[in-house]
SESE-319114 format. One line per field, with one value per residue (C-alpha): residue number from 1; chain; x, z, y. Coordinates in nm, 4 decimals, always signed. Example, Ala and Ser with C-alpha at 12.3 -4.5 7.8 and 13.67 -1.06 7.14 Angstrom:
2
nr <- c(1;2)
kette <- c(A;A)
px <- c(+1.2300;+1.3670)
pz <- c(+0.7800;+0.7140)
py <- c(-0.4500;-0.1060)
//
This chain:
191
nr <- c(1;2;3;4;5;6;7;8;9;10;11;12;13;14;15;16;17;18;19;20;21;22;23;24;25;26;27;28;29;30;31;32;33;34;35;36;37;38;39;40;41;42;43;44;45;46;47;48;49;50;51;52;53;54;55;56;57;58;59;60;61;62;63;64;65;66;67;68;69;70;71;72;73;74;75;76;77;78;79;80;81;82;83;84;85;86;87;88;89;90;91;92;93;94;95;96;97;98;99;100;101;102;103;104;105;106;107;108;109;110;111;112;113;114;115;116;117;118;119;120;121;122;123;124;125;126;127;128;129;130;131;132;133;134;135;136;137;138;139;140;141;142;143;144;145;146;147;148;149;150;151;152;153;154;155;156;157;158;159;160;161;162;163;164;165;166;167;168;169;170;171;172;173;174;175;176;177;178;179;180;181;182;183;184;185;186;187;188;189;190;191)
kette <- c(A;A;A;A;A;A;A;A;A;A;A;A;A;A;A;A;A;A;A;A;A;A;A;A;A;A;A;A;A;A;A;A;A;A;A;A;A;A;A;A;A;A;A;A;A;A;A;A;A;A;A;A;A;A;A;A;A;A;A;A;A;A;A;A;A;A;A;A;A;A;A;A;A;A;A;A;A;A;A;A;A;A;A;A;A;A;A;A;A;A;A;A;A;A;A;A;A;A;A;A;A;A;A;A;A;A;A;A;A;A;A;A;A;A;A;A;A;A;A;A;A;A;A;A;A;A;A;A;A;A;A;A;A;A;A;A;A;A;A;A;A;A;A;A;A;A;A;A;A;A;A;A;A;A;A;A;A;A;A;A;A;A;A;A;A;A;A;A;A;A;A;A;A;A;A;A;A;A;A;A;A;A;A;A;A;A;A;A;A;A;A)
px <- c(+18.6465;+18.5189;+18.3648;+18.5756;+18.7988;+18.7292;+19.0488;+19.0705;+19.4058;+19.6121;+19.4041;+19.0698;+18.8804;+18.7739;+18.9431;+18.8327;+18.7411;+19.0616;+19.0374;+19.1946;+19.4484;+19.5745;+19.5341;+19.7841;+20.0395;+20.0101;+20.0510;+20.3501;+20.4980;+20.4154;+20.1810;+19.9102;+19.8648;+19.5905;+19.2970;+18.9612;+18.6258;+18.3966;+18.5356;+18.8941;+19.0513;+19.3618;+19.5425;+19.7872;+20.0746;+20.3518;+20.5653;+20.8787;+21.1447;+21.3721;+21.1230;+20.8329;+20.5864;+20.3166;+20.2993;+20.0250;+19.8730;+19.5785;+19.3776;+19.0039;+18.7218;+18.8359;+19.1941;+19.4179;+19.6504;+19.9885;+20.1364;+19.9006;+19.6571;+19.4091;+19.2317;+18.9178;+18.6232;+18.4319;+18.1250;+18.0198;+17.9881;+17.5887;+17.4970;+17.1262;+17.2750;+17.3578;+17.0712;+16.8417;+17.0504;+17.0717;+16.6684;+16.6523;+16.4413;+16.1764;+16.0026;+16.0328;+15.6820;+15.4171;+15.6768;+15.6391;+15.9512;+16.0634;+16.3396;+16.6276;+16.4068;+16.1211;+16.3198;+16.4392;+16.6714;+16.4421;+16.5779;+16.3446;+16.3919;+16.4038;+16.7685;+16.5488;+16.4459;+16.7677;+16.8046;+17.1457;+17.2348;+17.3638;+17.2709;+17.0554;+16.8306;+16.8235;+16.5970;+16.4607;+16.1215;+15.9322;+15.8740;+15.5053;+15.5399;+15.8135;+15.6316;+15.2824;+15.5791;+15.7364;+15.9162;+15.7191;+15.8019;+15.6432;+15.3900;+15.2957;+15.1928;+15.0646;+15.3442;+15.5553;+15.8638;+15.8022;+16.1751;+16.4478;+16.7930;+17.1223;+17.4626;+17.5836;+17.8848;+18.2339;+18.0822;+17.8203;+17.9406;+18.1380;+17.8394;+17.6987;+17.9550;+17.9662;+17.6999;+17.8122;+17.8935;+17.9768;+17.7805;+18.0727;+18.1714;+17.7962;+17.8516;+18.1601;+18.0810;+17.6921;+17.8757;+17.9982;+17.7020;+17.5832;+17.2319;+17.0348;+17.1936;+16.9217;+17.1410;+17.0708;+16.7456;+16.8928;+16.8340;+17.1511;+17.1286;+17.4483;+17.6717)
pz <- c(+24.3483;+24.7059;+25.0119;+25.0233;+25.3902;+25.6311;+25.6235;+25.9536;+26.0424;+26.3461;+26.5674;+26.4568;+26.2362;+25.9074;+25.6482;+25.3447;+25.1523;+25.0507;+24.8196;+24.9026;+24.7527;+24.8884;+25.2145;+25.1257;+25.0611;+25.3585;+25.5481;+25.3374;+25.3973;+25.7994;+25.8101;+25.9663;+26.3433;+26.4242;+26.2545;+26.3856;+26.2508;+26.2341;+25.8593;+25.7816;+25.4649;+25.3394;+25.0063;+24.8778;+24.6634;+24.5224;+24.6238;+24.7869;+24.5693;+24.8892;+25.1081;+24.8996;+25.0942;+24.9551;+25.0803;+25.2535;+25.4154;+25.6602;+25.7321;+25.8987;+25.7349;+25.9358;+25.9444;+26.0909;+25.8630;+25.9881;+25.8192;+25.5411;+25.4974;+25.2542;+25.2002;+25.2888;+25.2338;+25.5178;+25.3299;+25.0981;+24.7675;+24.6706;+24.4036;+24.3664;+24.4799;+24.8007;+24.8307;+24.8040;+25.0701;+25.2984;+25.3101;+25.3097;+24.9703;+25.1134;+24.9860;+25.1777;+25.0762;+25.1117;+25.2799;+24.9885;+24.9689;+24.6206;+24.4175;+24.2370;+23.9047;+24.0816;+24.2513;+24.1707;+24.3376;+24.4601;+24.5274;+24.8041;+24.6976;+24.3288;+24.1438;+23.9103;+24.2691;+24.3570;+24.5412;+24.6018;+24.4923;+24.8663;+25.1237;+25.2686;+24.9905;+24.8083;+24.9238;+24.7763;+24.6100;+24.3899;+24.0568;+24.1220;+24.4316;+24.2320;+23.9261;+24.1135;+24.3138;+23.9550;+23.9890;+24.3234;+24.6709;+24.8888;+25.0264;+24.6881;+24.6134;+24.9668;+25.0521;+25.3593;+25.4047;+25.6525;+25.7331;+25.7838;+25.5245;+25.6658;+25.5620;+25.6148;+25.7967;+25.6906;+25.8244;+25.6655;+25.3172;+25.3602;+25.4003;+25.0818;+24.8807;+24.9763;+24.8779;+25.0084;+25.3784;+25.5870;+25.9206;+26.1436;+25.9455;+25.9528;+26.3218;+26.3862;+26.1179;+26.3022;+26.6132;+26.5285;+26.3686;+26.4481;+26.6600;+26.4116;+26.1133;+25.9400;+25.8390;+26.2216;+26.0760;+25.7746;+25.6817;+25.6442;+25.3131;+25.2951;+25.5540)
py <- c(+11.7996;+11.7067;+11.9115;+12.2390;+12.2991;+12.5898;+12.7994;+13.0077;+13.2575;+13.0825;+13.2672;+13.1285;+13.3900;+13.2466;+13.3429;+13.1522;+12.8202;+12.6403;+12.3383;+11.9883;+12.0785;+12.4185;+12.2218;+11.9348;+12.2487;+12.4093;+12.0616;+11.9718;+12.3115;+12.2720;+12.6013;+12.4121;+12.5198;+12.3190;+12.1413;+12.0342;+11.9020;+11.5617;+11.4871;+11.3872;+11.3031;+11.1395;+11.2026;+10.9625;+11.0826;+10.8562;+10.5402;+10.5875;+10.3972;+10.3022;+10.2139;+10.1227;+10.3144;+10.5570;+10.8891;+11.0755;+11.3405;+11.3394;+11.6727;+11.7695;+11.9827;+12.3309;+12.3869;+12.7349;+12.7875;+13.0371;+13.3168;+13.2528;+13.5835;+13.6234;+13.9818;+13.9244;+14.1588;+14.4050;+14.3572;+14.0702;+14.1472;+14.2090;+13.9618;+13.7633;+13.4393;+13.6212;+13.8206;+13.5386;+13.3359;+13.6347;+13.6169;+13.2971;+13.3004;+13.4707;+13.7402;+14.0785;+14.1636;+13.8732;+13.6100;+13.3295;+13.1146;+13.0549;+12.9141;+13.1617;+13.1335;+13.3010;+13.5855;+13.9186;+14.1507;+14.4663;+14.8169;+14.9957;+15.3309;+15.2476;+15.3079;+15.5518;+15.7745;+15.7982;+15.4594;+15.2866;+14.9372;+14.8184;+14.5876;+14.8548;+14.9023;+14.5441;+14.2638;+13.9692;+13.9728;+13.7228;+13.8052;+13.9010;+14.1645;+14.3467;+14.3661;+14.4665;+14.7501;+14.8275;+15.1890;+15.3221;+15.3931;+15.1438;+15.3812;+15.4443;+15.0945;+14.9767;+14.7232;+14.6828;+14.5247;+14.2076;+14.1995;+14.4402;+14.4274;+14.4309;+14.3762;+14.0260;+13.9551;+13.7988;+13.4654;+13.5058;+13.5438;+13.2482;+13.0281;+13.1717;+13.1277;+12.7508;+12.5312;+12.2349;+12.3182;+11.9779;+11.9999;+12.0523;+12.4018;+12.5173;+12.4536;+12.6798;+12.9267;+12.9707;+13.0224;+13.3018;+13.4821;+13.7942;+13.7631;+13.9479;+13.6861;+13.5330;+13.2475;+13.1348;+12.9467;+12.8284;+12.4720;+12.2754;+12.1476;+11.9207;+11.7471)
//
């Protein structure tokens, strides 16, 4: 399938991830404003039967794309995978880093207390602090949260819903980051 484009509005605000081939549309149907990036890619598509030549099309990893709009969420939907990526697989309660196997999804106020399952009252816990918490408030069991949760901006749901970010789209898409993002320490996996 290949590395996955950065899809920003004409004006520069990303919008989404568009495939190779979404991109190859919008270039045939001359929607593509402007393009930047370190990566490029060419696609070749048949032979021309009067001329003989093979057509193509040329585009970069981050592309703004005109007229084309796609809804795009205020708040990131609140699943583990981006739960754990939001905190950076660290625990909120004894700040072990772990793989997804060894992490659970932890309400503060517990669901069964009345808790809420949001941004606000989720964070990432290994399998050991939120069995020793269980169903209690943290002042019942003697734990403290050793980071804050927050609710992760449009940027940065993008990066966790891509695995395989080039370099060059971590780049823009950490520029514009809120200061308090914990994605600004990330480790850039791929690229």
């Amino acid at each position: 399938m290949g590395p996955l484009v950065l899809q920003l509005n004409e004006h520069g605000v990303p919008q989404q991830w568009a495939t190779w081939q979404d991109v190859v549309c919008y270039k045939a149907k001359d929607l593509v404003v402007w393009e930047m990036g370190n990566h490029d890619w060419t696609k070749y598509g048949g032979q021309n039967r009067m001329t003989g030549e093979t057509s193509s099309i040329s585009f970069s990893s981050i592309v703004a794309v005109r007229g084309v709009h796609t809804p795009i969420r205020k708040t990131p939907t609140l699943t583990n995978q981006n739960l754990f990526g939001r905190d950076l697989h660290i625990c909120a309660y004894c700040g072990g880093e772990f793989g997804d196997s060894q992490l659970t999804n932890d309400h503060i106020v517990p669901r069964s207390r009345g808790g809420e399952h949001s941004w606000m009252n989720c964070v990432t816990a290994c399998k050991r602090c939120n069995n020793h918490k269980d169903d209690s408030l943290l002042s019942e069991c003697n734990l403290e949260l050793l980071y804050v949760p927050y609710v992760p901006s449009r940027e940065e749901a993008l990066i966790l819903r891509n695995r395989s970010i080039l370099a060059d789209q971590m780049d823009f898409l950490r520029g514009m980051l809120p200061k308090h993002s914990r994605l600004h320490n990330m480790r850039l996996l791929h690229g």
